[in-house]
C-alpha positions, -999 to +999 in steps of 0.1 A: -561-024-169-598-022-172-619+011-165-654+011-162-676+042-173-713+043-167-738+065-188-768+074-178-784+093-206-815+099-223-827+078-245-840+104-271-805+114-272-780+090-272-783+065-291-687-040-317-451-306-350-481-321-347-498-307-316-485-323-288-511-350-282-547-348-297-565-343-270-590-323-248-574-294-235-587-276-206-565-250-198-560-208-205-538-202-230-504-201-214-512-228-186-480-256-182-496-287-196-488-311-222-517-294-245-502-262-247-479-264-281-445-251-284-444-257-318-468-244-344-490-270-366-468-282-399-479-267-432-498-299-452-512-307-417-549-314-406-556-322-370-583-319-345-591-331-312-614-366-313-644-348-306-644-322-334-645-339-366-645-321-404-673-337-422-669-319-455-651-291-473-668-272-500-639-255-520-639-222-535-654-222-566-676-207-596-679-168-599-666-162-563-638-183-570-603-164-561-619-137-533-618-139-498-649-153-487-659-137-454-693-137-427-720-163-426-764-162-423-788-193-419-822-194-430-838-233-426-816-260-453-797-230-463-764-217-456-757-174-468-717-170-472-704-134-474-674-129-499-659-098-514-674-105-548-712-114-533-730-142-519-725-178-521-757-199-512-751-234-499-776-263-494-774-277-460-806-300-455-781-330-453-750-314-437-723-340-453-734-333-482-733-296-484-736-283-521-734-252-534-765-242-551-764-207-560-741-173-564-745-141-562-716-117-581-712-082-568-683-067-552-686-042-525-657-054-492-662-082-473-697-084-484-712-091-444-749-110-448-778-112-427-811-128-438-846-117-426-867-139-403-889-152-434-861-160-456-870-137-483-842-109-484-806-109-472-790-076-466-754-073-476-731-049-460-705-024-487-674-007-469-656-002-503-662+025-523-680+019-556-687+046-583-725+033-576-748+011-560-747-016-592-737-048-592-718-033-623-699-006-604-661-005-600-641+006-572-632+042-568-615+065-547-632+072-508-625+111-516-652+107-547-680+124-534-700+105-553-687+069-541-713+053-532-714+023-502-741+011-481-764-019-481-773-040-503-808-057-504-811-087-520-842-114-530-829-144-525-866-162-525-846-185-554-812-185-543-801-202-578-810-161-591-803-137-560-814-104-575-807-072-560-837-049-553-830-020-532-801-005-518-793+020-488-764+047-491-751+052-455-722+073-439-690+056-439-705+029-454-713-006-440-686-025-423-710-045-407-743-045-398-772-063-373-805-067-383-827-060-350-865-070-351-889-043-350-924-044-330-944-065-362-933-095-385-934-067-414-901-047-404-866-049-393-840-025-387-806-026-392-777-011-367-753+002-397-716-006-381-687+015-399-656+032-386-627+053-402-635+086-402-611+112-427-611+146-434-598+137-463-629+119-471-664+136-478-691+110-470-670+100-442-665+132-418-653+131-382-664+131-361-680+096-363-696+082-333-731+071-347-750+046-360-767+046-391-800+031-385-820+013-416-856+006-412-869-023-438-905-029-448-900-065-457-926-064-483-914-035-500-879-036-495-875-009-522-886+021-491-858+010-473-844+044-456-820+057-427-845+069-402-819+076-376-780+083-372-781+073-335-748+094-314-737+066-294-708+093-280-725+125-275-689+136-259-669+123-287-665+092-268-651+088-234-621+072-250-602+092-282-597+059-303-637+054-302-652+066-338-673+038-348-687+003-335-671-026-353-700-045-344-733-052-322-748-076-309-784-077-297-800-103-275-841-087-285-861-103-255-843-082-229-842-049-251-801-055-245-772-051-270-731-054-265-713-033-293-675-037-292-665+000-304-633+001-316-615+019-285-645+007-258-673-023-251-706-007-241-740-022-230-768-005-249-805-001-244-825-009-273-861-005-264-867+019-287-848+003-315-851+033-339-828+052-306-807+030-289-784+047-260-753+034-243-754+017-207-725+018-197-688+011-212-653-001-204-621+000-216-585-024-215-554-013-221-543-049-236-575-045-265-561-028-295-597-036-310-627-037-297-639-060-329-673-083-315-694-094-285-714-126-279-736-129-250-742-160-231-770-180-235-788-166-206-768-128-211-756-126-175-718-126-195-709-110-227-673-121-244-654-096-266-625-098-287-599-081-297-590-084-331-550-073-327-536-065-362-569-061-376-570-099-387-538-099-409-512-101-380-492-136-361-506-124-324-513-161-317-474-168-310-454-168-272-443-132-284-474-116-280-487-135-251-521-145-241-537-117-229-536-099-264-554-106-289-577-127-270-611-126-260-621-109-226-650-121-206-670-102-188-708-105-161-733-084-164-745-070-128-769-046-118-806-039-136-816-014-163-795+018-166-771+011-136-757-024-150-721-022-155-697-046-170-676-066-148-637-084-162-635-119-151-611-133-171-586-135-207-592-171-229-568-173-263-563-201-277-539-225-262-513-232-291-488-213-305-492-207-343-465-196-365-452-164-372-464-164-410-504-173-396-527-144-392-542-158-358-564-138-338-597-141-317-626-136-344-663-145-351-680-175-331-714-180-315-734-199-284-732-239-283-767-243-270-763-265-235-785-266-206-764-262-181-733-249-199-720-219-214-701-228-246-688-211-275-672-221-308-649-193-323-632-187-353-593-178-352-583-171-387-554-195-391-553-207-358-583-227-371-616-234-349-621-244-314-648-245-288-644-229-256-667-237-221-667-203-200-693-214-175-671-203-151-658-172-163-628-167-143-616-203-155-626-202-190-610-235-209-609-252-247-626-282-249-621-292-284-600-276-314-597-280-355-567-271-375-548-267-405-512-259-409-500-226-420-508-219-460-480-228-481-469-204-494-478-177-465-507-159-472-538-146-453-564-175-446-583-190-421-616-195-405-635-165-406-666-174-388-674-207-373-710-211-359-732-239-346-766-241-364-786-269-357-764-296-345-730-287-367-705-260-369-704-244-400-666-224-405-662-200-438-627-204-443-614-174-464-592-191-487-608-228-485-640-230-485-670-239-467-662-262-437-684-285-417-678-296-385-695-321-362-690-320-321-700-351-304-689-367-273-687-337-250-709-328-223-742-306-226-740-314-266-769-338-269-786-309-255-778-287-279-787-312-309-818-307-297-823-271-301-833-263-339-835-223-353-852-215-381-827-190-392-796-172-375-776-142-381-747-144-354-757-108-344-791-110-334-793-130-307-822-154-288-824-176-259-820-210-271-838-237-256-843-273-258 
């Protein structure tokens, strides 16, 4: 069931077997068709459709070698991988030869990046407790008061020796973050995203329904400071299982974010970026958690997902079904403060994976296409694929990549998979850096066209050919 809730508040105070046949599959999950798999994917196994081919895997390796390696940030020939140990920098200017170039050791969670517009700095999210902000620290309890987490800031002006140079302490730490741009070249801000609340512990109180908000001279990253804890739930949340946002999205040109907040996606105003303040919001009794949001192209739709079992669960099996776990897909209708988010449609991916695969719907971005909507999405084991929701009441996969289940079981997968200037770039936790290629589908040659300069999957444009 999905339940609307507008708000209307003020700004100043209110502030995410081999598959049956290899091919095209353009069905919801669950449809009866010859491309909906009864059986999972063999262990050993590689398989994709034709159009979605792996041009090169960059293994694991150096001092990152043996963590999880997590989110991913562009900035022109180079690719900036998240891990939980610190930053892996990857030369792209010739995608099928992707080479890492440079690391960056410090632990601090799943180590979330995003890289400012000139390329300069890349801010590194810290959930996990350290006993301080040092590259040298060691874990410690969340009840030390004086655990420190935050954000990191890092120079990565020569990638082959990232140094850190400033850090933020914020509440509850850093799960996530976005990096919003503010009015000038010369500073950004940065939506601090963390969840978790305790009693127990003490720089994480409930109640916790704010943001912490960073604001970043770029040339003197050293001032860095919260200038803001934006209350995003002035009520405590309309819905009790809302303490936190997971993450935010914001699409800058029309002053417009999506957060996906744990027990709720909300539409937020961020004219004033410094006090953003939620829209409106809606809830769904099949999320379990509100984890992301990507907007379309043009952000008349905004997809969320639900990250069931918090990314270490089989939800991608006939058990669970395919309205859980999946993304949702929603319009956006109305103008300013009385726009309201309007269910269209579920999408999960249309193969059954098995029962010792962590599979659920995770990070993706916007295939650029003219006349298109298209996404390519992440599903932990359940591998990458690329999904056309043009029409969002008949959302469909149009092209897939996959590896059998890790032998033996363990957590793995695609973390992220985006498209950056003509390839799809998938941080697979266990494996490596993939590189993917789409070709021979519809709308692409548009979007081959479309070069960024640099992309954090969070802060969002209107791309154009």
């Amino acid at each position: 069931m999905i339940v609307a809730t507008r708000r209307r508040t003020r700004r100043g105070a209110v502030a995410a077997a081999l598959i049956g046949a290899l091919v095209l599959s353009q069905v919801v999950y669950g449809s009866p068709t010859s491309a909906q798999a009864d059986e999972p994917l063999p262990s050993g196994t590689e398989a994709s459709t034709p159009n979605l081919d792996l041009v090169v895997n960059v293994p694991r390796q150096g001092v990152n070698d043996g963590v999880f390696q997590s989110d991913l940030a562009f900035y022109g020939d180079l690719a900036i991988q998240g891990t939980y140990g610190g930053l892996n920098f990857y030369d792209i200017k010739h995608p099928q030869k992707t080479t890492l170039v440079g690391q960056f050791a410090c632990p601090g969670g799943q180590g979330d990046p995003s890289v400012s517009p000139d390329g300069s700095l890349v801010f590194m999210s810290v959930d996990a407790a350290r006993t301080d902000d040092s590259c040298q620290s060691s874990g410690t309890s969340t009840a030390n008061p004086d655990g420190w987490e935050g954000i990191r800031i890092v120079d990565i002006s020569d990638p082959t020796n990232a140094q850190q140079v400033a850090t933020v302490r914020t509440d509850c730490g850093s799960h996530t973050h976005t990096l919003v741009p503010g009015a000038t070249d010369d500073v950004v801000y940065l939506y601090i995203s963390s969840y978790g609340p305790n009693a127990a512990f003490p720089n994480c109180q409930p109640p916790h329904d704010a943001i912490s908000i960073v604001e970043v001279p770029i040339d003197d990253p050293a001032s860095a400071s919260v200038v803001n804890k934006a209350v995003l739930f002035p009520d405590g949340g309309a819905i009790s299982r809302t303490a936190g946002c997971h993450d935010i999205t914001v699409y800058p040109e029309l002053d417009l974010a999506a957060g996906a907040c744990m027990g709720e996606g909300v539409l937020m105003d961020i004219s004033d970026p410094v006090a953003p303040y939620v829209i409106t919001s809606v809830t769904d009794t099949n999320f379990a958690f509100w984890h992301s949001a990507t907007f379309s192209n043009d952000a008349t739709k905004v997809v969320f997902t639900d990250e069931l079992g918090g990314g270490g669960g089989a939800t991608c099996n006939e058990a669970v079904g395919p309205e859980r776990g999946a993304n949702a897909i929603f319009t956006i209708v109305g103008e300013g403060d009385d726009r309201t988010l309007e269910f269209q449609s579920y999408f999960k991916i249309p193969r059954h994976q098995a029962n010792t695969e962590n599979c659920v719907a995770h990070n993706g971005s916007i295939v650029p296409s003219n006349d298109r909507d298209l996404m390519v999405q992440s599903w932990y084991q359940g591998g990458v694929l690329v999904m056309d929701f043009t029409d969002p009441a008949n959302p469909f996969e149009i092209a897939w990549f996959d590896r059998g289940a890790l032998d033996p079981p363990a957590l793995g997968g695609s973390w992220s998979a985006y498209w950056y200037n003509g390839y799809i770039y998938s941080s697979d936790i266990t494996l490596g850096l993939d590189v993917l290629r789409l070709t021979g589908t519809e709308g692409v040659s548009s979007a081959n066209r479309v070069k960024q300069d640099h992309f954090n999957a969070q802060t969002q444009y209107r791309l154009k050919d």
